[in-house]
MDAnalysis code that builds the backbone (N, CA, C; Angstrom):
import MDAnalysis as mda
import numpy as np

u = mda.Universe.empty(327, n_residues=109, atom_resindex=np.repeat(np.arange(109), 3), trajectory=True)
u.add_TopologyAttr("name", ["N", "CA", "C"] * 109)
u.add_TopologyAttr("resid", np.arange(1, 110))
u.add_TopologyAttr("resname", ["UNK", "UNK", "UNK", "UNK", "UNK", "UNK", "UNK", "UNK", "UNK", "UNK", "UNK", "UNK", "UNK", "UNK", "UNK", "UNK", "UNK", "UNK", "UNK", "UNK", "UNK", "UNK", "UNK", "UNK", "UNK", "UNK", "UNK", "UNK", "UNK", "UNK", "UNK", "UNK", "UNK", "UNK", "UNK", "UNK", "UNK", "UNK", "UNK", "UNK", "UNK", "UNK", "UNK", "UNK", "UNK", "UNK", "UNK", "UNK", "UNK", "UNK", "UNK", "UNK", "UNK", "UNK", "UNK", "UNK", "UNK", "UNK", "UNK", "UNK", "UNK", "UNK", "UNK", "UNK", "UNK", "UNK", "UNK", "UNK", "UNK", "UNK", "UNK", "UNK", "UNK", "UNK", "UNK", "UNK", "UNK", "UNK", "UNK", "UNK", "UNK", "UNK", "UNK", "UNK", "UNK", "UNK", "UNK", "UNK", "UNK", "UNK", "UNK", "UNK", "UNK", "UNK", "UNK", "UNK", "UNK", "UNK", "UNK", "UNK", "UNK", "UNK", "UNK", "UNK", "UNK", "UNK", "UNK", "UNK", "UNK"])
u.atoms.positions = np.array([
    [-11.342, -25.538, -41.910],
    [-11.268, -26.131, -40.598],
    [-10.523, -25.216, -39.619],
    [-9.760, -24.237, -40.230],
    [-8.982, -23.545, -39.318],
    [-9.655, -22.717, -38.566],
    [-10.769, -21.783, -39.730],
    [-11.666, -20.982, -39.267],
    [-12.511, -21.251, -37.970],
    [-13.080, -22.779, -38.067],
    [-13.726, -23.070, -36.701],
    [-13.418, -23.354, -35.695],
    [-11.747, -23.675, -35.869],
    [-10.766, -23.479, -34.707],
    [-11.183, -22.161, -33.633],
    [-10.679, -21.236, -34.841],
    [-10.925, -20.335, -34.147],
    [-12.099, -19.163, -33.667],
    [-13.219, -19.771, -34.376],
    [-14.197, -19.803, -33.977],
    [-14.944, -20.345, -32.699],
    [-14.149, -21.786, -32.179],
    [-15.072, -22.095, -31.243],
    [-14.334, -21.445, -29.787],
    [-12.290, -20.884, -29.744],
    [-11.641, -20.146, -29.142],
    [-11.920, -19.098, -28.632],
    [-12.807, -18.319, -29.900],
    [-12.920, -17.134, -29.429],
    [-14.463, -16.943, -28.606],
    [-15.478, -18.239, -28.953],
    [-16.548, -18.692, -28.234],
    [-15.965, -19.296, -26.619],
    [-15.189, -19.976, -26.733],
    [-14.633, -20.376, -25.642],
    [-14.176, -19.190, -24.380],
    [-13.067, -18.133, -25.353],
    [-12.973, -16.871, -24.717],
    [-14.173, -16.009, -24.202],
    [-14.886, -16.057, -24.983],
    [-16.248, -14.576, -24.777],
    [-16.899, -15.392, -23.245],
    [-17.216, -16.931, -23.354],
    [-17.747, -17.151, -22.446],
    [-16.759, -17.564, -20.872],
    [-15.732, -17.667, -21.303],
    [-15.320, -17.492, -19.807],
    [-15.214, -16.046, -19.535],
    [-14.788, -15.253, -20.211],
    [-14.945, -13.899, -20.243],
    [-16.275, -13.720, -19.153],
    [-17.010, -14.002, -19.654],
    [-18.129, -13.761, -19.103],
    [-19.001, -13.963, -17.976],
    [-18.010, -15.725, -17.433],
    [-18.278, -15.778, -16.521],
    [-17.557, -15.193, -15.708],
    [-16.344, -14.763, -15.890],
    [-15.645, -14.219, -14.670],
    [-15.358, -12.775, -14.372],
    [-15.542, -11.765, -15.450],
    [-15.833, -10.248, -15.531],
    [-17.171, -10.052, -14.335],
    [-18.134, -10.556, -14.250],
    [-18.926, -10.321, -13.297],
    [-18.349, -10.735, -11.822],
    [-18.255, -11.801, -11.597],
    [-17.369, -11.897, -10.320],
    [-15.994, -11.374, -10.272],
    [-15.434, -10.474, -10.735],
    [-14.253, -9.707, -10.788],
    [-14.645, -8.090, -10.543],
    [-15.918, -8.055, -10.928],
    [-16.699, -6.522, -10.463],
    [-17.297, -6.441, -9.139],
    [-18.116, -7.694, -8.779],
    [-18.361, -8.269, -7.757],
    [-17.343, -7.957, -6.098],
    [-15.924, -8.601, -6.614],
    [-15.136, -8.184, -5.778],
    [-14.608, -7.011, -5.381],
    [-14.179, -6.148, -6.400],
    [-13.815, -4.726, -6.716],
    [-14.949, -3.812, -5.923],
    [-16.063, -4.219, -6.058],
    [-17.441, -3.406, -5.478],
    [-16.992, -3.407, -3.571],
    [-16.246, -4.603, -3.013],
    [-16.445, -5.143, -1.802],
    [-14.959, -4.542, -1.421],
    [-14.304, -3.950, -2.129],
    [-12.859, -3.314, -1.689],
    [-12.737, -2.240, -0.524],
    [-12.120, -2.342, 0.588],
    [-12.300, -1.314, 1.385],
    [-11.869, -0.268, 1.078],
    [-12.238, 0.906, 1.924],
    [-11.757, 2.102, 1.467],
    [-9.816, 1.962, 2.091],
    [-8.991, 2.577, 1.574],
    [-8.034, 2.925, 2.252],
    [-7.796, 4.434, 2.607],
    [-6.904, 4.918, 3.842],
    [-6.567, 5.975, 4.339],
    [-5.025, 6.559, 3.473],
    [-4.878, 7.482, 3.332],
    [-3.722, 7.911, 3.351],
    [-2.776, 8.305, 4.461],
    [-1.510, 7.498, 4.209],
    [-0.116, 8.015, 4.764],
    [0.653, 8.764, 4.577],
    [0.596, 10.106, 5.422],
    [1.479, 11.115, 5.303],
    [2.641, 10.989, 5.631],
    [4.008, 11.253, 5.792],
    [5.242, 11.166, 6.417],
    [5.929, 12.903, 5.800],
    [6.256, 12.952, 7.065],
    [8.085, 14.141, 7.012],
    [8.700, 14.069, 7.806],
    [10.175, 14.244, 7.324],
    [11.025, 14.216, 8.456],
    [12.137, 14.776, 7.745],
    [13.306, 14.876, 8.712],
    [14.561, 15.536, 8.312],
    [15.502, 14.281, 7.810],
    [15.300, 13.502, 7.923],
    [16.667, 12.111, 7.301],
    [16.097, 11.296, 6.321],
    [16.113, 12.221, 5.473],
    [15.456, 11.720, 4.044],
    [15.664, 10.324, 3.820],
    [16.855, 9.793, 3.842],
    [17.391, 8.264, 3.697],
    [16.992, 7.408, 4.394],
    [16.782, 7.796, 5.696],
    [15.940, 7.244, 6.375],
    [15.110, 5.674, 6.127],
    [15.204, 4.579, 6.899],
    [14.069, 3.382, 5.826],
    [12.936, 3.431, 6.727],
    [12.105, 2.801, 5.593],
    [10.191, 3.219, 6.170],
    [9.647, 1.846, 6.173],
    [9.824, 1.228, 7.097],
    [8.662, 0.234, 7.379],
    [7.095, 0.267, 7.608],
    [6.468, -0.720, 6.802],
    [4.819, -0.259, 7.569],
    [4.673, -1.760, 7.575],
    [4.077, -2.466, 9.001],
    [3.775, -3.700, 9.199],
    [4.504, -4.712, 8.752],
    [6.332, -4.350, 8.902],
    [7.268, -5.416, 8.720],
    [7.491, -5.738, 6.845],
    [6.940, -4.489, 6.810],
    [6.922, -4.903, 4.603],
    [8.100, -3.460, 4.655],
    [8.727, -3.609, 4.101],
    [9.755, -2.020, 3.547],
    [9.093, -1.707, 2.528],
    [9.195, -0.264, 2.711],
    [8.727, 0.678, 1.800],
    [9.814, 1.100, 0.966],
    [10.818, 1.399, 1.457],
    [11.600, 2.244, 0.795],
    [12.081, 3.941, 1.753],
    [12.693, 4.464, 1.407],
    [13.389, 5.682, 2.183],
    [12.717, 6.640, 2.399],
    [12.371, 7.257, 3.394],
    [11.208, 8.374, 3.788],
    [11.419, 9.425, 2.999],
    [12.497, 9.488, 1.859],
    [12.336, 10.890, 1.497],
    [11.452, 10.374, -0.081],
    [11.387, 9.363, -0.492],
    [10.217, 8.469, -1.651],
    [9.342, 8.556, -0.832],
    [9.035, 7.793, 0.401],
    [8.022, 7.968, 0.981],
    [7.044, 8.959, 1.141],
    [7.602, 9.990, 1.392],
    [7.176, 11.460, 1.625],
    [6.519, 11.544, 0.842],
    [7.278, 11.443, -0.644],
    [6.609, 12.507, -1.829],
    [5.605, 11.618, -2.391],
    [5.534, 10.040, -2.141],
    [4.620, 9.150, -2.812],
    [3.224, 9.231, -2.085],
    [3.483, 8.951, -0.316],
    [2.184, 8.599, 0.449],
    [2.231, 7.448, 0.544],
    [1.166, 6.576, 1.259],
    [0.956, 5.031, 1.328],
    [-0.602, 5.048, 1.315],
    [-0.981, 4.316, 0.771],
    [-2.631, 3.977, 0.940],
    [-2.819, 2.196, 1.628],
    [-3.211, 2.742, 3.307],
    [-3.392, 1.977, 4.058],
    [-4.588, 1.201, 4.337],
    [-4.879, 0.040, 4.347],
    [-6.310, -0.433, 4.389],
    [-6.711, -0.033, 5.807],
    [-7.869, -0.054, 5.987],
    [-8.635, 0.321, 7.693],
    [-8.103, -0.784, 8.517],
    [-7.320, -0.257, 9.908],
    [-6.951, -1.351, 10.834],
    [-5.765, -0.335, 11.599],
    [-5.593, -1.233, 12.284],
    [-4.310, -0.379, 13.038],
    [-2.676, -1.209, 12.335],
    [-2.045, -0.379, 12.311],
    [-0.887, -0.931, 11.401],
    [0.545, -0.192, 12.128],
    [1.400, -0.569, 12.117],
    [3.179, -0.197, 13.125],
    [3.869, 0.299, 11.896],
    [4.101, 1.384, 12.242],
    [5.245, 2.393, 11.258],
    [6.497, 2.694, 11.777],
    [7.548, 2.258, 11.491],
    [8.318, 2.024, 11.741],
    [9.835, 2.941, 10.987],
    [10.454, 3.628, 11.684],
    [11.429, 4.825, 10.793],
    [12.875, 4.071, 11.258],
    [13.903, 3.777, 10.462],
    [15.310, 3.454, 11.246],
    [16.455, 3.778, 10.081],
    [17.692, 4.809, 11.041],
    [18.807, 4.624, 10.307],
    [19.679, 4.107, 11.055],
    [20.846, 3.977, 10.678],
    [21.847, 3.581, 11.526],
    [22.469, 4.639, 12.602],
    [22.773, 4.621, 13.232],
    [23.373, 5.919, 14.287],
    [22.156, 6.442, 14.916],
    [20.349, 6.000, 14.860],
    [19.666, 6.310, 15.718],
    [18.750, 5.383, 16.173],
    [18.486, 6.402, 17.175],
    [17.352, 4.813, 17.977],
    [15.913, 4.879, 17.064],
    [15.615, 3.685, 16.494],
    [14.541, 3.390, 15.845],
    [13.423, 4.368, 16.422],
    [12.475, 4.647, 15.346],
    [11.243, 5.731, 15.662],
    [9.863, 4.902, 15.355],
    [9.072, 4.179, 16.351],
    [8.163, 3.327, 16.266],
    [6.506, 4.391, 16.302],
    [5.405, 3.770, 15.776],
    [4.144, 4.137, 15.734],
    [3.001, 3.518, 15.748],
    [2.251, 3.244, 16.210],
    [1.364, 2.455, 15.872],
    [0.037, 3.261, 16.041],
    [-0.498, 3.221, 14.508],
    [-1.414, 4.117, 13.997],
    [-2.840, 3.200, 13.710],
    [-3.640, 3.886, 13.847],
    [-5.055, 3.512, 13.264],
    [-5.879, 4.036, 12.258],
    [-5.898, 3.212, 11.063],
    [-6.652, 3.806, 9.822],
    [-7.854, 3.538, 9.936],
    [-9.199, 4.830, 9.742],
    [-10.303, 4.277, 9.943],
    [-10.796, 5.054, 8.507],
    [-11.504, 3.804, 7.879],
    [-12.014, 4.128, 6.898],
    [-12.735, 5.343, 6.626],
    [-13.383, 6.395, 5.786],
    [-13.308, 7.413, 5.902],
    [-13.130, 8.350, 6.285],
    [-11.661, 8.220, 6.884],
    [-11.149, 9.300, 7.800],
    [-10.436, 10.292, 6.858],
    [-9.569, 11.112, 7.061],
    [-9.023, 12.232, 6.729],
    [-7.213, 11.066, 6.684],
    [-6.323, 12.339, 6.120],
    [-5.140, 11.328, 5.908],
    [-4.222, 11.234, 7.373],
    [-3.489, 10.489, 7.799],
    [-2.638, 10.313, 8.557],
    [-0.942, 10.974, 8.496],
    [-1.046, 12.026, 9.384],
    [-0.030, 12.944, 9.232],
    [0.970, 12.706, 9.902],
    [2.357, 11.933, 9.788],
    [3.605, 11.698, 10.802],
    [4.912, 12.683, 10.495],
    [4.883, 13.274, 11.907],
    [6.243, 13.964, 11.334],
    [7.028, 13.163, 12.147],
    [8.206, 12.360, 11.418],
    [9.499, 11.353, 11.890],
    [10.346, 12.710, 12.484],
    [10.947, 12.113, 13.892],
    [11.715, 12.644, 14.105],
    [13.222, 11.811, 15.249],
    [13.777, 11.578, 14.205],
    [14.631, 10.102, 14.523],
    [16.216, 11.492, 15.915],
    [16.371, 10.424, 16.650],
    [17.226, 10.875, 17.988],
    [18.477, 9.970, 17.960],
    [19.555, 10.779, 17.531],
    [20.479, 10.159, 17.371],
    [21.154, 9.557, 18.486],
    [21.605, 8.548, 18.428],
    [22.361, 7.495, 19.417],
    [23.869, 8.361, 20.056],
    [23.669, 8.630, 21.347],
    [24.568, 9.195, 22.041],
    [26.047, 8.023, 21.883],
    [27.434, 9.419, 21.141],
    [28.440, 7.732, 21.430],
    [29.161, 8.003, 22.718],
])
């Protein structure tokens, strides 16, 4: 009896399997392309916003990239002691990558 336990489980498995591997390829097929995000700058520590989500510090940033979906999206550079460095960029699907060189202006005291 155990055997058909797991017999009718692994029938149970194959066929949801089955129904949902096709609509899971389905979607994947309909994925947009994304652009790449370039960044450099001199204040490595620097934090990297893209569309109000943190990334993490432009000098990770740098060496990682961002893969941006197609749209226009706000990039955003800030440390403390300068005036924020704003962008607002447009990713168009098969384009070439998006090249920013940050260049943050320190706050006169």
């Amino acid at each position: 009896m155990g055997s058909m336990v797991r017999t009718r489980r692994g029938h149970a498995f194959g066929v949801v399997a089955a129904l949902l591997l096709p609509g899971v390829t389905g979607c994947m097929a309909h994925t947009p392309d994304t652009v790449s995000l370039r960044m450099q700058g001199a204040q490595q520590d620097a934090s990297v916003t893209v569309d109000d989500q943190y990334l993490g510090a432009l000098g990770f940033v740098a060496k990682r990239g961002v893969a941006l979906p197609p749209g226009q999206h706000r990039v955003t550079v800030e440390k403390p002691g300068y005036f924020p460095w704003d962008r607002l960029v447009t990713a168009e699907s098969g384009a070439g990558p998006i090249v920013l060189t940050v260049e943050l202006r320190q706050i006169p005291d």
